[in-house]
N, C-alpha and C positions, 0 to 999 in steps of 0.2 A: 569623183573627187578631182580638184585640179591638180597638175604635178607638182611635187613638194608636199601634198598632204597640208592640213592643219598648222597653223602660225606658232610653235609652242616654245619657238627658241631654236629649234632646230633648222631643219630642210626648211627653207623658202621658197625655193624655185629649182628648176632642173640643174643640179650640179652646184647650187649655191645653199651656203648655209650661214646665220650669225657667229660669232664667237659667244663662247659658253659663257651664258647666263644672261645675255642681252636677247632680247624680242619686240616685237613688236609695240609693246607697250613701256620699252625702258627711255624714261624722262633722258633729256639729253640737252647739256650745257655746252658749255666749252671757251677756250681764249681766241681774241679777236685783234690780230694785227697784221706787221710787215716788217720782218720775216717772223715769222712765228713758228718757224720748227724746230728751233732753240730752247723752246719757253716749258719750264719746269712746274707748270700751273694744270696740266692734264696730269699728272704723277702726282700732285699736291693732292687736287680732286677728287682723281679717281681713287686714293686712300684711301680719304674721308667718306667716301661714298661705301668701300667694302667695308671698312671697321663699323660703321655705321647699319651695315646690313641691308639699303637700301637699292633701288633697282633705277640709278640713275648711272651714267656715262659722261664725262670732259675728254672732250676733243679740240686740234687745234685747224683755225678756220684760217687761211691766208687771205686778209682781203686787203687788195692793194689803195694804197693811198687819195683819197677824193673818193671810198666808195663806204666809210662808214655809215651813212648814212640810209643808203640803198641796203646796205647786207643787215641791221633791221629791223628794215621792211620783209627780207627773204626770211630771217629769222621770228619772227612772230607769225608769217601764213606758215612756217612749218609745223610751229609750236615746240618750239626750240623755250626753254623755261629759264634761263639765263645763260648772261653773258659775260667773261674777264676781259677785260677792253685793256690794250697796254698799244705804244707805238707804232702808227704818228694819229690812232684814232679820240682821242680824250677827247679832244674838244671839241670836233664833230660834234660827236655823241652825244656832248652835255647840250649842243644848240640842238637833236634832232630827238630827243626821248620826250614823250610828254609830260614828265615832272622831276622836278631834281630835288634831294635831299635837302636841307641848307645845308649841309657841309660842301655837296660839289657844288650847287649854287655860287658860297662864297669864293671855292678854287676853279670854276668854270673850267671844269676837267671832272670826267667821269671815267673810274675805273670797274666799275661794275652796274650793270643792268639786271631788274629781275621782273618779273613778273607783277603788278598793281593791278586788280580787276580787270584783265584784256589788255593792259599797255603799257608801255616800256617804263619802268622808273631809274634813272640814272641815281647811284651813289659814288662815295669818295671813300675806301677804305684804305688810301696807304698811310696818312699820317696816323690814326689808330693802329694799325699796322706797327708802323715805325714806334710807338712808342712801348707797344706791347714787348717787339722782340729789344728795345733798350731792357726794361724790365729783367727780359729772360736772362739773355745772352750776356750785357754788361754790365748788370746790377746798375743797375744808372736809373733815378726818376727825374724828371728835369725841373719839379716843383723847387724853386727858389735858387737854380744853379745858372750860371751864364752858359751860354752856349753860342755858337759859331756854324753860320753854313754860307758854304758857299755855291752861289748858282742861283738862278730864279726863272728854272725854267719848271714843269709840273710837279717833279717827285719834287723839288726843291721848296716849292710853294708850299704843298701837302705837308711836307717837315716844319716846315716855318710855321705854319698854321697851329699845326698840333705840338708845337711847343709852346707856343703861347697861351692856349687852351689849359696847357698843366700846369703853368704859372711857375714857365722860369722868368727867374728874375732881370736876363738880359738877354734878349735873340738877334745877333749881328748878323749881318746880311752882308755877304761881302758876293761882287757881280761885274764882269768889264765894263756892263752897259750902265750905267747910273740909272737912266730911266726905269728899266726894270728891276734892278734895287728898289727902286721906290715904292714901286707896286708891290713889291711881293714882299716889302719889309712892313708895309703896312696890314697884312693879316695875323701880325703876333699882335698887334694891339699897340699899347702903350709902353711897353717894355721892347720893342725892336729897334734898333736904326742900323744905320748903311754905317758900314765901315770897310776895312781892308786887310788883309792877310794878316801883316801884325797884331792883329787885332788876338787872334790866335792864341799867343803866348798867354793870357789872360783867361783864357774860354776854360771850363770845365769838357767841354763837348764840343768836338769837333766834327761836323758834320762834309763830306764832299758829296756834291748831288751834280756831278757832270762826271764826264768822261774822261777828264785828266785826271784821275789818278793812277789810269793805265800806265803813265808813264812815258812809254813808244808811240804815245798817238799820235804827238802831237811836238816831235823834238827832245821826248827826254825829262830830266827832272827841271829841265830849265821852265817847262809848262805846268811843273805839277798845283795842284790848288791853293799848298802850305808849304814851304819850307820846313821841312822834318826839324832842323835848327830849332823850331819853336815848340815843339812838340816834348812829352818827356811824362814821368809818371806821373799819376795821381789823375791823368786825362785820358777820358774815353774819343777814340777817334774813329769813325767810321764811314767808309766810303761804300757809296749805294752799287756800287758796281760789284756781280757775284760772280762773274768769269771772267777774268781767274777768278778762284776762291781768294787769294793771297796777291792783289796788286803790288808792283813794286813800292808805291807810296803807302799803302798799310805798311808792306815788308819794311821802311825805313823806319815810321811811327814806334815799330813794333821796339824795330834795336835801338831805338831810343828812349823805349822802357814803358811807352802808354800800352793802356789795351783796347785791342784792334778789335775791330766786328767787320766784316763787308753785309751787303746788302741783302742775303739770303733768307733773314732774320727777319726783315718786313717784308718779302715776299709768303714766307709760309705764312706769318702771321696775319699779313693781309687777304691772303687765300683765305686763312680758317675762318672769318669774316663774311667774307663771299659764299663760302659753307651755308653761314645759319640765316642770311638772308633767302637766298634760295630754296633753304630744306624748312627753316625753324626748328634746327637742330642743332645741337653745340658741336662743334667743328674737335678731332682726337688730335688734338695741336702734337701730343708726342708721338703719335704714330705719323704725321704729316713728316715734324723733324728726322722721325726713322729714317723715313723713305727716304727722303734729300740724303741722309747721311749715306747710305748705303748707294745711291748713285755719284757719290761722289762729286758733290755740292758743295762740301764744305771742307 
């Protein structure tokens, strides 16, 4: 017998063993970006996978920028059974899988990959995502409300997109660049157009899908996405950014009476997603939020 004995989960080789309950036969997923040792998408997973009782693993893959492409190619010879694709690989990915959903077709960004008869199918689950955890988290449906986002870069698109999908009745697009305003205000349909902060005080839903509402990034509140000024009850405000859990620009929103959500919300959600594609199994959305809760996600 060679050293290590038999494959059974145990001893592998001299001195080397798996962690308990993985072997040689456990399916294995994982998230795919730059930096990726951040990303709270292996703990979302790997949840779903033990509640679920199933003998798969999410791990997180670093693969640096200009190599989505290549990594796969390394991930289908391994037989690797899906993948969570987040920053700067989206849109690689959607030009390199051999078939896209229409939904990331239409956002030519892929946030997940799975398995189609031997080859790679790219999808788009964060505007689903995004509308589920409105749903949970803000009591919010956006069927017939205006709403407000600002930014037109991927997550921003994927919001836009699936707001206009649920049939609110106005999705303003507010973007320094005009050009891309344009473009990405034209995936809500016929109820979108390009407008500007002000715009805000009107919106039932205030969406931020960049990076200023950090606050410090970028000079202070003088960068933020909204003037908190315009903000006030009866609106939902919510900035895609989950660390911090509590941005300065939520914190302002907040003491000015809306209620806040950050982007934690369409991330589980968008995971439990990525769940049933991969397995064909309903994704334990509360035990996903467990976990986040207990790491201190939110």
């Amino acid at each position: 017998m060679a050293p290590g004995g038999p494959e059974t989960g145990g001893a592998v080789g001299v001195g080397l063993s798996l962690p308990a309950g993985l072997s040689a036969s456990t399916h294995v997923v994982g998230v795919m970006g730059f930096p990726v040792a951040h990303s709270l998408s292996p703990l979302l997973h790997n949840t779903a996978f033990a509640h679920l009782g199933i003998d798969w693993v999410s791990l997180g893959f670093a693969v640096h920028p200009g190599r989505g492409a290549a990594a796969l190619v390394g991930a289908r010879d391994l037989g690797i059974r899906g993948l969570s694709v987040t920053m700067p690989h989206k849109e690689d990915v959607a030009a390199a899988v051999a078939s896209l959903t229409p939904e990331a077709g239409r956002l030519g960004a892929v946030n997940c990959v799975s398995d189609d008869h031997g080859a790679w199918l790219g999808d788009n689950t964060d505007g689903a995502g995004f509308v589920a955890a409105l749903a949970r988290g803000g009591r919010f449906t956006p069927a017939g409300r205006r709403c407000l986002v600002v930014g037109a870069g991927g997550a921003a698109r994927a919001v836009i997109a699936a707001l206009g999908d649920a049939g609110a009745a106005e999705v303003v697009v507010v973007n320094r660049t005009p050009d891309r305003a344009e473009v990405a205000v034209a995936l809500a349909g016929s109820t979108g157009r390009v407008g500007d902060a002000g715009d805000a005080r009107g919106a039932e839903l205030v969406v931020n899908a960049t990076p200023a509402g950090m606050g410090d990034v970028e000079g202070g509140p003088g960068s933020w996405p909204v003037d908190p000024a315009l903000l006030g009850p009866g609106q939902v405000v919510v900035d895609l950014v989950y660390h911090p859990p509590l941005t300065p620009w939520l914190a302002a929103a907040t003491e000015r009476g809306a209620t806040t959500m950050n982007g934690l919300g369409m991330l589980v959600h968008q995971a439990a997603l990525q769940i049933g594609r991969w397995t064909g199994r309903e994704a334990p959305v509360d035990a996903m939020w467990a976990a986040v809760d207990s790491h201190g996600g939110r």
